[in-house]
C-alpha positions, 0 to 999 in steps of 0.5 A, a space after each residue: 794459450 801457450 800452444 802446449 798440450 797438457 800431457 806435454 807439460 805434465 812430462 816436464 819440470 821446465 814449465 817455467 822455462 817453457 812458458 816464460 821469457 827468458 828475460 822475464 824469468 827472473 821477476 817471475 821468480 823474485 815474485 814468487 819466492 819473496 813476495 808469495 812465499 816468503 809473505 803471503 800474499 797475492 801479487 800481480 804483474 806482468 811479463 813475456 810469456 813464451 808460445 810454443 811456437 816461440 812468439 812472445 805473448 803479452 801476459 798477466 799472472 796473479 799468484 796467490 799463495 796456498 799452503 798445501 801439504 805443508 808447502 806454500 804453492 801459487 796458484 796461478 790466473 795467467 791472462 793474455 793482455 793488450 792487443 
């Protein structure tokens, strides 16, 4: 969906800089730490994602928290929306 291979981005800890707008970032962020985190709980939105090729993509993410080894983690469904 991104044009990344795995092994590409099992080599990097930018994968949110890779993957979402630069614009978007900081929503994606927000979300995650205030209202997955923080709360507990499912949020869906929307944002910017970034292809490898640096062409924006209309995308969908819902982040559902998950507490593994002691840490809360989202795990992600990521859509491509609209046209």
């Amino acid at each position: 969906m991104f044009g990344y291979s795995v092994a590409e981005l099992e080599k990097s800890p930018w994968t949110l800089q890779r993957m979402v707008h630069e614009d978007d970032q900081e929503q994606f962020s927000w979300n995650y730490g205030n209202r997955v985190r923080a709360r507990g709980f499912p949020v869906t939105f929307r944002f910017r994602g970034l292809h490898r090729d640096g062409s924006t993509i209309p995308m969908e993410t819902e982040m559902i928290p998950l507490t593994y080894g002691g840490h809360t983690v989202a795990y992600h469904f990521v859509r491509r929306v609209g046209a």
